[in-house]
N, CA and C of each residue as an Amber inpcrd file, in Angstrom:
protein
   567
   0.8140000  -1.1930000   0.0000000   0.0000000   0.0000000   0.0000000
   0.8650000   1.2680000   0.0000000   1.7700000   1.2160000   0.7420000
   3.2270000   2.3800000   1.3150000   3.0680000   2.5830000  -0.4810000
   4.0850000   1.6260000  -1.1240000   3.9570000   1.8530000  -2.2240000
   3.3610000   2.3770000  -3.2790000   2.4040000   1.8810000  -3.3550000
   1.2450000   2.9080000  -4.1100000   0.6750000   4.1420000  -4.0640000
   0.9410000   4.5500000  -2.8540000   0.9260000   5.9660000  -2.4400000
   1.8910000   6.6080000  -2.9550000   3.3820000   6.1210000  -2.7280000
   4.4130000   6.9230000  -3.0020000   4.6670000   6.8820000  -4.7000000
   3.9900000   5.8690000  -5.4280000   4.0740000   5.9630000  -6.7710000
   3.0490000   6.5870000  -7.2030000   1.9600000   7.0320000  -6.6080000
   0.9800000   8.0830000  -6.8750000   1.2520000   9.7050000  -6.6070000
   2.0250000   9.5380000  -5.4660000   3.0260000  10.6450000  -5.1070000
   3.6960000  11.3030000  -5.8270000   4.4530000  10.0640000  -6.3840000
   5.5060000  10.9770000  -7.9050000   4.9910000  10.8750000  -8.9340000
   3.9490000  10.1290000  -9.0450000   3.2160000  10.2880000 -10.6070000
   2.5490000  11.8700000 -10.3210000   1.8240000  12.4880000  -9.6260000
   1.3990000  13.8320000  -9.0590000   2.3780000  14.6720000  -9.2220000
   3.2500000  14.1350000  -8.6820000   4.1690000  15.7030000  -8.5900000
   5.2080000  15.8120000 -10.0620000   5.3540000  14.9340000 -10.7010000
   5.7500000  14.8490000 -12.2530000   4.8460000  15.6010000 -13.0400000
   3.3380000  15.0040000 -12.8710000   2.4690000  16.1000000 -13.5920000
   2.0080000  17.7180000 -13.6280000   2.2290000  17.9360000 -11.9300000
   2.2170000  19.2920000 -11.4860000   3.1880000  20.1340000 -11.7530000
   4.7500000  19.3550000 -11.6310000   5.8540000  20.3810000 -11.6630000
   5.8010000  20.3200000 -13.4810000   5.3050000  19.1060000 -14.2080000
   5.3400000  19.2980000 -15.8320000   5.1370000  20.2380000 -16.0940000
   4.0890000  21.2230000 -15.6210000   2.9700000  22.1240000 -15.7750000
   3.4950000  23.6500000 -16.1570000   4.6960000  23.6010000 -15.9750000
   5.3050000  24.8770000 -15.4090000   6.1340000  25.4190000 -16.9390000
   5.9090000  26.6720000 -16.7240000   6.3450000  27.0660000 -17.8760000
   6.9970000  28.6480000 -17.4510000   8.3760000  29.1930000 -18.3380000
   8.6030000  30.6740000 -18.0980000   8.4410000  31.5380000 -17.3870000
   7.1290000  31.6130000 -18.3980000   6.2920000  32.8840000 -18.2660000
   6.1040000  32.8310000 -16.6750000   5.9090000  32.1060000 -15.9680000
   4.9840000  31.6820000 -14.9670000   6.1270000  31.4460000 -13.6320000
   7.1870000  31.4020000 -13.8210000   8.3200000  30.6420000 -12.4940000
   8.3130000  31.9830000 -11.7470000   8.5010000  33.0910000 -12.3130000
   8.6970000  34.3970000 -11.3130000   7.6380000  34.5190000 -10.6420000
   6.1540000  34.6090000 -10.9890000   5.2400000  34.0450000 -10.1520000
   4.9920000  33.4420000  -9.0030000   5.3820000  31.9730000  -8.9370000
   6.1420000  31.2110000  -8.2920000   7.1000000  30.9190000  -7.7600000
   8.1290000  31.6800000  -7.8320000   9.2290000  31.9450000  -7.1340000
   8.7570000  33.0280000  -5.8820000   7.9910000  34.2040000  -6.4550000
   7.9670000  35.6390000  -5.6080000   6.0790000  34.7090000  -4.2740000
   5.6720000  34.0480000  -4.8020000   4.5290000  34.2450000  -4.1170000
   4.9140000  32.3350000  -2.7860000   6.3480000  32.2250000  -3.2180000
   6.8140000  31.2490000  -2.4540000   7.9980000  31.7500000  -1.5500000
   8.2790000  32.8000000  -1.9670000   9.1680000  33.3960000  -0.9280000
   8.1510000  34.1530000   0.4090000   9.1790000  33.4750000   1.3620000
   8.4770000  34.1950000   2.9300000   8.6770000  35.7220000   2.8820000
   9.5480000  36.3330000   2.4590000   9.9100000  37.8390000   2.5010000
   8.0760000  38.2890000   1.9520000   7.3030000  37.8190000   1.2680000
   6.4850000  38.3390000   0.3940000   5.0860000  38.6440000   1.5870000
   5.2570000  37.7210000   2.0180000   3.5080000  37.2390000   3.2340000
   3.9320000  38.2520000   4.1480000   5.2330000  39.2310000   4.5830000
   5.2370000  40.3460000   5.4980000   4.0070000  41.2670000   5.4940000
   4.0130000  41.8340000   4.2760000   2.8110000  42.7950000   3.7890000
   1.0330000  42.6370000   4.3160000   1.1470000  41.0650000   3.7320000
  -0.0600000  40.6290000   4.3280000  -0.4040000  40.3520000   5.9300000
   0.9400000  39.7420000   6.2460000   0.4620000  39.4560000   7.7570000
   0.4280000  40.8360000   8.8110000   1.1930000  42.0140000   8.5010000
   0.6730000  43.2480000   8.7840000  -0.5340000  43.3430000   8.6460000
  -1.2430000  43.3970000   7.3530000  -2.6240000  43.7690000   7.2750000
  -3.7030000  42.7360000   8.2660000  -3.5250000  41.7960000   8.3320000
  -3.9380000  41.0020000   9.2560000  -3.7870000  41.6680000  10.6190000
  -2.7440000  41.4860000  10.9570000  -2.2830000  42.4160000  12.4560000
  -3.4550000  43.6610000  12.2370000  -3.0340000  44.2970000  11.6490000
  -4.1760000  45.8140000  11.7520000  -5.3580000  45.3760000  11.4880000
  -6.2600000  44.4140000  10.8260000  -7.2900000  44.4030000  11.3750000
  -7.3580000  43.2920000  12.6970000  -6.5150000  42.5060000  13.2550000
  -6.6190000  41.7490000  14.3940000  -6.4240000  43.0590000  15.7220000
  -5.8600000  43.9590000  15.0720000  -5.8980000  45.1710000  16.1700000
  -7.0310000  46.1120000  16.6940000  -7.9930000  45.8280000  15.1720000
  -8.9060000  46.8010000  15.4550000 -10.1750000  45.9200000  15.8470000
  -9.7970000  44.7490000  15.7810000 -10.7730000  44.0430000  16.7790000
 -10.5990000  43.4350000  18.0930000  -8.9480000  43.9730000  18.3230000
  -9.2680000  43.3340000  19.9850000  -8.1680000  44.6110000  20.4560000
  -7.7240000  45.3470000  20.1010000  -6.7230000  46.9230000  20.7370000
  -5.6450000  45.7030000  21.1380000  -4.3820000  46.6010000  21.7620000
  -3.1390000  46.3390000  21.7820000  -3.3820000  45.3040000  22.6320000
  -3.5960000  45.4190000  23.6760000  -3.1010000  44.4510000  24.7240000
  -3.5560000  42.6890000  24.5170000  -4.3940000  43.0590000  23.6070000
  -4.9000000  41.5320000  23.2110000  -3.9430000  41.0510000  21.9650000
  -4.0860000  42.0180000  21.2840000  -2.8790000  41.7640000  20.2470000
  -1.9260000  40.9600000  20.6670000  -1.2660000  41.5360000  21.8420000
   0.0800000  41.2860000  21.6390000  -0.0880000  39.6720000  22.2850000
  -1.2150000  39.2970000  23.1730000  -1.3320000  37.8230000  23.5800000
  -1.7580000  37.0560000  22.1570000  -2.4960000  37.6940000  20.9880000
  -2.5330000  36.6920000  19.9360000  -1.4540000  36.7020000  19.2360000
  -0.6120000  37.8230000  19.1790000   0.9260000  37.5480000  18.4630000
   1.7800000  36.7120000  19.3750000   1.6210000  36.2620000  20.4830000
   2.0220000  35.5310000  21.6090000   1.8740000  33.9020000  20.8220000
   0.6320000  33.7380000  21.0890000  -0.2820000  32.8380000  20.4200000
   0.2490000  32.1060000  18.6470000   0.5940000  33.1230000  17.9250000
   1.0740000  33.2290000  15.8710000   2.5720000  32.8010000  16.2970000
   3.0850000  33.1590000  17.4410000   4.7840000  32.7620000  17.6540000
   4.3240000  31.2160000  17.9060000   3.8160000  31.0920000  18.6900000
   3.7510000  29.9000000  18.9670000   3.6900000  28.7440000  18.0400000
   2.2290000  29.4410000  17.0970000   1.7190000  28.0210000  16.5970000
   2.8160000  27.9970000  15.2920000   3.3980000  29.1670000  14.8270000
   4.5110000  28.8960000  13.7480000   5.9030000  28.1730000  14.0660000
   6.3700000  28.4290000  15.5940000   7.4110000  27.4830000  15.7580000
   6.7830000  26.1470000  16.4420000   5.3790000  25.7410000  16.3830000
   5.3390000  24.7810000  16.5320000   4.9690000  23.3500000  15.2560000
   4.3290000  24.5030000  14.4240000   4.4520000  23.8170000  12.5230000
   5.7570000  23.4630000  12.4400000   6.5810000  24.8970000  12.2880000
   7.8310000  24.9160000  11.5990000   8.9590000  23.4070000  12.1080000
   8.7250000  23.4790000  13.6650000   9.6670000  22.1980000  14.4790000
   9.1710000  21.5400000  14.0990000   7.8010000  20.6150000  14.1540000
   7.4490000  19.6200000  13.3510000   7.7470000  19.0240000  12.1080000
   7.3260000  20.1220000  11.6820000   8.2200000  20.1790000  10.1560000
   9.3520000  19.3720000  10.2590000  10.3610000  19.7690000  10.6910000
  11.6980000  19.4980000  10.5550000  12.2200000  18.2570000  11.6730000
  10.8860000  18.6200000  12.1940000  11.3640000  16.6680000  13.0370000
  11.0770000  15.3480000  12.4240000   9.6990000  15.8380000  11.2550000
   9.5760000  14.7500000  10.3310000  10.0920000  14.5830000   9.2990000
  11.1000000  15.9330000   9.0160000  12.1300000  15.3930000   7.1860000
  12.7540000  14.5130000   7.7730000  13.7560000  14.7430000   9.0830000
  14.7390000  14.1390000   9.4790000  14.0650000  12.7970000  10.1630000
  12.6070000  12.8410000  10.6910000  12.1470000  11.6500000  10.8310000
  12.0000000  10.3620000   9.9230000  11.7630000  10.5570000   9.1770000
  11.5760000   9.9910000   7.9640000  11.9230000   9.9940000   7.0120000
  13.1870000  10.6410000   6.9180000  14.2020000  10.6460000   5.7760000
  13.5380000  10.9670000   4.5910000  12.3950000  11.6130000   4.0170000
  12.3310000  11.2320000   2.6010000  13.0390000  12.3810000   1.9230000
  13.4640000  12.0540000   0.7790000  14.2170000  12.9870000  -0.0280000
  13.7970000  13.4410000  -0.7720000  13.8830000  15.0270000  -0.8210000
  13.1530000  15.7270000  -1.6950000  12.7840000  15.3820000  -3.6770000
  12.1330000  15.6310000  -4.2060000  12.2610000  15.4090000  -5.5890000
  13.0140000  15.3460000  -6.1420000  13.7660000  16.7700000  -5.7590000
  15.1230000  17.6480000  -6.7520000  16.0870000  16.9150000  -6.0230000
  16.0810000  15.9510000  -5.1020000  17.1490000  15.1240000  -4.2940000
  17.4260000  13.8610000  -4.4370000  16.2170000  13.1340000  -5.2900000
  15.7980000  11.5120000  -5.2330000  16.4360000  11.6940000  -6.9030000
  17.5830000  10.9800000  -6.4840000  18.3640000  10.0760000  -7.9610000
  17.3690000   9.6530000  -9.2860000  16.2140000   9.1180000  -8.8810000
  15.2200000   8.5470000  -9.9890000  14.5560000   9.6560000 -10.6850000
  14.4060000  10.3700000  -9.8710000  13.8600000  11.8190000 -10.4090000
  14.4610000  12.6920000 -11.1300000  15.6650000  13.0410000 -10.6420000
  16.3600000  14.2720000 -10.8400000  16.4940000  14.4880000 -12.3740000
  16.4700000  13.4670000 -13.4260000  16.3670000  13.7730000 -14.6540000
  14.7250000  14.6280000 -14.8590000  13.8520000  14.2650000 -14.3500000
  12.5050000  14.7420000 -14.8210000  12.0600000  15.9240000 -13.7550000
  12.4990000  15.9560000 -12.7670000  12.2970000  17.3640000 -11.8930000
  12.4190000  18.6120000 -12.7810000  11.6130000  19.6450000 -12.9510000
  11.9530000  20.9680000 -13.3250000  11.9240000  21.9710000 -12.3100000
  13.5170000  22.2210000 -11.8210000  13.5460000  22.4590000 -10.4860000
  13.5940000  24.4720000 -10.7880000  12.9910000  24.9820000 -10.6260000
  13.0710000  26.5380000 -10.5750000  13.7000000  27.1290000 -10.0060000
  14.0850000  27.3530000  -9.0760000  14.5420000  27.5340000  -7.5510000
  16.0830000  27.5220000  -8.1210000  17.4720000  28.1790000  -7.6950000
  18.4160000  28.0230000  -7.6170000  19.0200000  26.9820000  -6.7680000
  18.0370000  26.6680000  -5.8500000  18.7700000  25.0280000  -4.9480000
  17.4010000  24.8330000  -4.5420000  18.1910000  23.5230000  -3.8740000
  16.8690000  22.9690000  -3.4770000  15.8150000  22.8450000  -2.4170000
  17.2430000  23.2640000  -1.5070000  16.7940000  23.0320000  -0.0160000
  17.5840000  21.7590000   0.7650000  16.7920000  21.4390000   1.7050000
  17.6650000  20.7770000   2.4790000  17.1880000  19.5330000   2.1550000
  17.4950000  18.4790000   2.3610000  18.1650000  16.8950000   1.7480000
  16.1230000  16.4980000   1.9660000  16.0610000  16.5270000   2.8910000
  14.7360000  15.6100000   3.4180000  13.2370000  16.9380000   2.9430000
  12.1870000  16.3820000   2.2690000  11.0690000  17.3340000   2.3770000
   9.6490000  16.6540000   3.2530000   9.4380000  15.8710000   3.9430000
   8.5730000  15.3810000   4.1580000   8.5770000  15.9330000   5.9850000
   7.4440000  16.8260000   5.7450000   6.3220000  17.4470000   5.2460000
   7.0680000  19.0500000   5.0200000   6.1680000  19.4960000   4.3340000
   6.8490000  21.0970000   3.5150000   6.1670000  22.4460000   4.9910000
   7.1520000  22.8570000   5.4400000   6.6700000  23.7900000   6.4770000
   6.1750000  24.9380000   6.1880000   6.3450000  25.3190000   4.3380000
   5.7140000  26.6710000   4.1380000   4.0080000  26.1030000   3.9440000
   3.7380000  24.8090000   3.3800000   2.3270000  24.6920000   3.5270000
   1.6140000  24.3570000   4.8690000   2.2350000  23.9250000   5.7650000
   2.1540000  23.7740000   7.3770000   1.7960000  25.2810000   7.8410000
   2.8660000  26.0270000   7.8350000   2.9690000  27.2890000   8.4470000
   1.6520000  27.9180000   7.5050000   1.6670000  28.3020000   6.1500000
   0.2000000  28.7700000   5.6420000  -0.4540000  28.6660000   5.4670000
  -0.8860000  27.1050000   5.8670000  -2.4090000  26.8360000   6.4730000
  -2.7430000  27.0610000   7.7930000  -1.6140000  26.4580000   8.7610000
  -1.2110000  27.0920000  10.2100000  -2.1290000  28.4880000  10.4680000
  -1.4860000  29.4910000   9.6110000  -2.1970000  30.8070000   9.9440000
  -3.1030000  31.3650000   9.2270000  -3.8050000  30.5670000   8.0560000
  -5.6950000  30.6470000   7.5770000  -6.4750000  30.1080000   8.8750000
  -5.9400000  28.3050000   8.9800000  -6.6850000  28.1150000   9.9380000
  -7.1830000  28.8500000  11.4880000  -6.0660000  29.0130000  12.1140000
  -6.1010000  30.2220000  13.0990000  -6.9840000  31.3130000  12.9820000
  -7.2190000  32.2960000  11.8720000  -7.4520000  33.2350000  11.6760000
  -8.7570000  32.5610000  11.4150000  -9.2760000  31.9970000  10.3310000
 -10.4490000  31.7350000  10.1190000 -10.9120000  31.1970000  11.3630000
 -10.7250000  30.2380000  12.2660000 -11.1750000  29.8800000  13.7060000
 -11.6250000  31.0660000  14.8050000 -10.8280000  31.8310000  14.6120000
 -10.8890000  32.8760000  15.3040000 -12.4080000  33.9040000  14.9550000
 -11.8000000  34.0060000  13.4510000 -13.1760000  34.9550000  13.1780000
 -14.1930000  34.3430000  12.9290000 -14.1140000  33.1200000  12.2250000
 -15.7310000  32.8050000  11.9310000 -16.1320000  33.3730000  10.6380000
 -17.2100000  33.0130000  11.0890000 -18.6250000  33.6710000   9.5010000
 -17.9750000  35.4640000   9.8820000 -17.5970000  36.1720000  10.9900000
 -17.8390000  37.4190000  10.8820000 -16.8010000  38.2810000  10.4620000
 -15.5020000  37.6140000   9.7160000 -14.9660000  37.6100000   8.3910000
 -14.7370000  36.7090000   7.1130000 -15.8180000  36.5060000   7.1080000
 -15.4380000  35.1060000   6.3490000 -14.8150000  35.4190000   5.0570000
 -14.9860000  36.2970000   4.6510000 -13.8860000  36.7030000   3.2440000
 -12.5000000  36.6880000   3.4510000 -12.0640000  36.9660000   4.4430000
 -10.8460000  36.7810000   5.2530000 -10.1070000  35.6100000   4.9190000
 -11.4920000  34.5860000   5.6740000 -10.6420000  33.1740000   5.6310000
 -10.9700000  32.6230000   4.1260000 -11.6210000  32.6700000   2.9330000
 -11.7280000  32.3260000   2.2590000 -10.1000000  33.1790000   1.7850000
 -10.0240000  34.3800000   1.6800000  -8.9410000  34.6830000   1.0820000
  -7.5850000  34.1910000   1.4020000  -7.5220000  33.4470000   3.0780000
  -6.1990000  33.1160000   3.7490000  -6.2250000  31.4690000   2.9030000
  -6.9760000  30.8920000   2.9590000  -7.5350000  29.5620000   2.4660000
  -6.9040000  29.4980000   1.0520000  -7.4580000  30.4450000  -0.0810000
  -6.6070000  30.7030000  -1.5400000  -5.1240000  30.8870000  -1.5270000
  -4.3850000  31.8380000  -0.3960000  -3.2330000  32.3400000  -0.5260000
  -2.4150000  30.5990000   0.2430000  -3.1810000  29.9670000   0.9300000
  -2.4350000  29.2610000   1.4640000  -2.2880000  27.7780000   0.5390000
  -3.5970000  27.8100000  -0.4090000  -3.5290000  27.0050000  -1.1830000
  -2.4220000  27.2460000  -2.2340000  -2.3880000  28.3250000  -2.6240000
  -1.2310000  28.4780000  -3.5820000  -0.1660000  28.2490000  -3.1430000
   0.2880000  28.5730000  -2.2050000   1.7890000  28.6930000  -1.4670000
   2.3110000  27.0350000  -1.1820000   1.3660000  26.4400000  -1.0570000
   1.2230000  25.0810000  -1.1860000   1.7740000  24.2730000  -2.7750000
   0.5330000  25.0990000  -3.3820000   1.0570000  24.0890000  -5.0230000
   2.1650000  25.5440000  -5.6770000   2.6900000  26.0050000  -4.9620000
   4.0780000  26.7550000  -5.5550000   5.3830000  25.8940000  -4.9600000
   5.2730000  24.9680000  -4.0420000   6.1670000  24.2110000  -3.8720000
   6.6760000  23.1420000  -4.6830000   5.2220000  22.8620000  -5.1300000
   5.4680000  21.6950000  -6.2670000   6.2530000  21.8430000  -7.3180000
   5.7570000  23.3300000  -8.1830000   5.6490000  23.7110000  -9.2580000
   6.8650000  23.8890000  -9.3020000   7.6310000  24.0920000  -8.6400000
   8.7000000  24.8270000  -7.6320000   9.9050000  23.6880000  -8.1040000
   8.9890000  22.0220000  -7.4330000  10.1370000  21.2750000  -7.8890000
  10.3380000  20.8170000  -6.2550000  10.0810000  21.3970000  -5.0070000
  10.9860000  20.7810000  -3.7770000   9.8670000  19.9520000  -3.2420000
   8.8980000  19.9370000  -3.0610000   8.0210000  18.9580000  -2.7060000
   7.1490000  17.8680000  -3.2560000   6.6430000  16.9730000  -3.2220000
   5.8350000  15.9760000  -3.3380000   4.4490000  16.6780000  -3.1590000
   3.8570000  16.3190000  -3.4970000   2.0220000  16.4810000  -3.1150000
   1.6040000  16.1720000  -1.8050000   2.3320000  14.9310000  -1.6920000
   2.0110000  14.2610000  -0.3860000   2.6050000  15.2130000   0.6740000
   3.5130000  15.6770000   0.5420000   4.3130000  16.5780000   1.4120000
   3.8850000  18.0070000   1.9580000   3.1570000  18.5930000   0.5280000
   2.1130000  19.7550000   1.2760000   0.8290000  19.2880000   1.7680000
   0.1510000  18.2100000   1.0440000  -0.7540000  17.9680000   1.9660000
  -0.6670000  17.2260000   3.3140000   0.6320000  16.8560000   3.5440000
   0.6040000  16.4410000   5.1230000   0.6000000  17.9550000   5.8760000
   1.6160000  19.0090000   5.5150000   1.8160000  20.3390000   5.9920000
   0.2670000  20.7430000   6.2330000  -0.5800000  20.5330000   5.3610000
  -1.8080000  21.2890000   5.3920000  -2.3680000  20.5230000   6.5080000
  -2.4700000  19.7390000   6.3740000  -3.1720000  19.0990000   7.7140000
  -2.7620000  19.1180000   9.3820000  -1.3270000  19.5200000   9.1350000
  -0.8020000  19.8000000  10.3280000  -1.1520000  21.0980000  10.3630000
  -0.7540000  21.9640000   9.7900000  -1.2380000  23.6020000   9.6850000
  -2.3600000  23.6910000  10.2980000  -3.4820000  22.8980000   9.5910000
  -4.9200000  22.8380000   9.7490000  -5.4080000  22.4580000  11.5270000
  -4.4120000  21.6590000  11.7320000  -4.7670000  20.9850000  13.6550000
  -4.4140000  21.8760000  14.1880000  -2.6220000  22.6160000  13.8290000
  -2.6400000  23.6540000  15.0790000  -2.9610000  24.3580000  14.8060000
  -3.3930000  24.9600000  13.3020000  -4.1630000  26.4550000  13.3790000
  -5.0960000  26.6150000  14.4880000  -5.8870000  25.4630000  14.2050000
  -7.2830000  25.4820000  15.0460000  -6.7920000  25.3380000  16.7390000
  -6.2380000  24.6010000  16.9850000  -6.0610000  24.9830000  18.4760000
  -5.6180000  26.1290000  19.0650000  -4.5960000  26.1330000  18.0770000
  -3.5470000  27.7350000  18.8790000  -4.8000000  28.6500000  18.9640000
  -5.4220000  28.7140000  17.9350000  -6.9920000  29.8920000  17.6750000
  -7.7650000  29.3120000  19.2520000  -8.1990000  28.0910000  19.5660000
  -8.7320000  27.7270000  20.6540000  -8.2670000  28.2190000  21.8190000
  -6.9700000  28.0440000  22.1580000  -6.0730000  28.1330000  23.2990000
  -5.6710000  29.5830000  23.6450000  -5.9360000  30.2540000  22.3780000
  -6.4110000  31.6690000  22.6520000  -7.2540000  32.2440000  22.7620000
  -8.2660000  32.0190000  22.6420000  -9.5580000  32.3660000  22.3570000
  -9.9210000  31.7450000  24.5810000  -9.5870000  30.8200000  24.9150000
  -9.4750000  30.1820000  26.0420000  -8.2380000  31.2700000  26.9430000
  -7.3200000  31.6650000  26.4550000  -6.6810000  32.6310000  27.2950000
  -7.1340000  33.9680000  27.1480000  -7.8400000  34.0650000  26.3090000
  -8.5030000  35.7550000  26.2080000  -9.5930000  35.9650000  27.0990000
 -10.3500000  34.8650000  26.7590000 -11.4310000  35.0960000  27.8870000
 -11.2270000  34.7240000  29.1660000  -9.9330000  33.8130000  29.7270000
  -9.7580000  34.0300000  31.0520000  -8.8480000  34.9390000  31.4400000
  -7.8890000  35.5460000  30.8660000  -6.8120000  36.6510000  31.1540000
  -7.1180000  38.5760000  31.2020000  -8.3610000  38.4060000  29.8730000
  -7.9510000  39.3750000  29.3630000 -10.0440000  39.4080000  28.9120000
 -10.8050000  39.4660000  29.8180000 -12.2010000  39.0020000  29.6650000
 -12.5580000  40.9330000  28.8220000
C-alpha cells in the first residue's frame, strides 16, 4: 500500500511540476518566498488590532509565535524523521524534476513547512473569526492554497508533502486559535 501511495506521489508531482512554464516561475518563485507574506500578515495584524486593541494583540501575536514554531519544528522533526528525499534530491527523479529555484533546499522534504505554516495561519485566523470575516478566511484559504502548489511547481516537494503540511497547519491552526480564544477570555475578559 506504502507503495502505491508513493508511486501516486511521484506520478502527481511529475504532472504538477510538468505544468510549469517561463512565463509563470517568477510568479512562483515571488509568491513562495516568505519575505512576500510580510505585507499581508501586517494587514492582518491591523485588522486583528482593530478588533481586539493592543493588549490583546500582543497575547494573539504571543499565540502566531507559537503556533509557527510549533508547525515549523514539526516540520523538521519529520524530514529528518523519515528521511524522505526531496524530488530535486531523489536520484530517480532528478532527470525529470523541473527544479526553478536556484537550490533545493535541504536533503529531506517530508512534510513542507511553508504549507504547514500557511495553512497554520488561515486556519487560526479563520477559527478565530468565523462567519464574521469570512472573506478573510476564504482569502487566507486561496493564498495558502497556492503557497502550497508553488512548492510543487517549484520542484521541492511531493504532493504528499504539502498535503501532510496542510493538515498539520490545519490541527494547530485550530487549536492555537482555541487556546487563545481560552486565554482571552480568562486573562484578558
Amino acid at each position: 500500500m506504502w507503495q502505491a501511495l508513493r508511486d501516486l506521489d511521484r506520478e502527481w508531482f511529475l504532472k504538477l511540476n510538468g505544468t510549469g512554464t517561463e512565463a509563470w516561475d517568477g510568479f512562483w518563485l515571488f509568491l513562495s518566498d516568505k519575505w512576500l507574506a510580510i505585507p499581508f500578515y501586517l494587514l492582518l495584524l491591523l485588522v486583528a488590532w482593530r478588533d481586539l486593541g493592543w493588549r490583546r494583540l500582543l497575547l494573539l501575536l504571543l499565540f502566531v509565535a507559537l503556533l509557527i514554531t510549533c508547525t515549523d519544528q514539526l516540520s523538521n522533526f519529520f524530514k529528518v524523521g523519515v528521511g524522505r528525499l526531496r524530488p530535486c534530491h531523489d536520484p530517480a527523479l532528478q532527470p525529470f524534476v523541473r527544479l526553478v529555484k536556484d537550490s533545493c533546499g535541504g536533503r529531506f522534504g517530508y512534510f513542507s513547512a511553508h504549507a504547514a505554516n500557511a495553512l497554520g495561519l488561515a486556519a487560526f485566523f479563520t477559527t478565530l473569526w468565523g462567519r464574521r470575516r469570512l472573506g478573510w478566511g476564504v482569502l487566507l484559504l486561496l493564498w495558502a492554497s497556492a503557497v502550497g502548489f508553488s512548492r510543487v511547481y517549484l520542484g521541492v516537494h511531493f504532493p504528499f508533502d504539502v498535503l501532510t503540511g496542510f493538515a498539520a497547519g490545519a490541527l494547530f491552526g485550530w487549536l492555537f486559535a482555541r487556546l487563545f480564544t481560552f486565554a482571552r477570555q480568562k486573562w484578558m475578559p
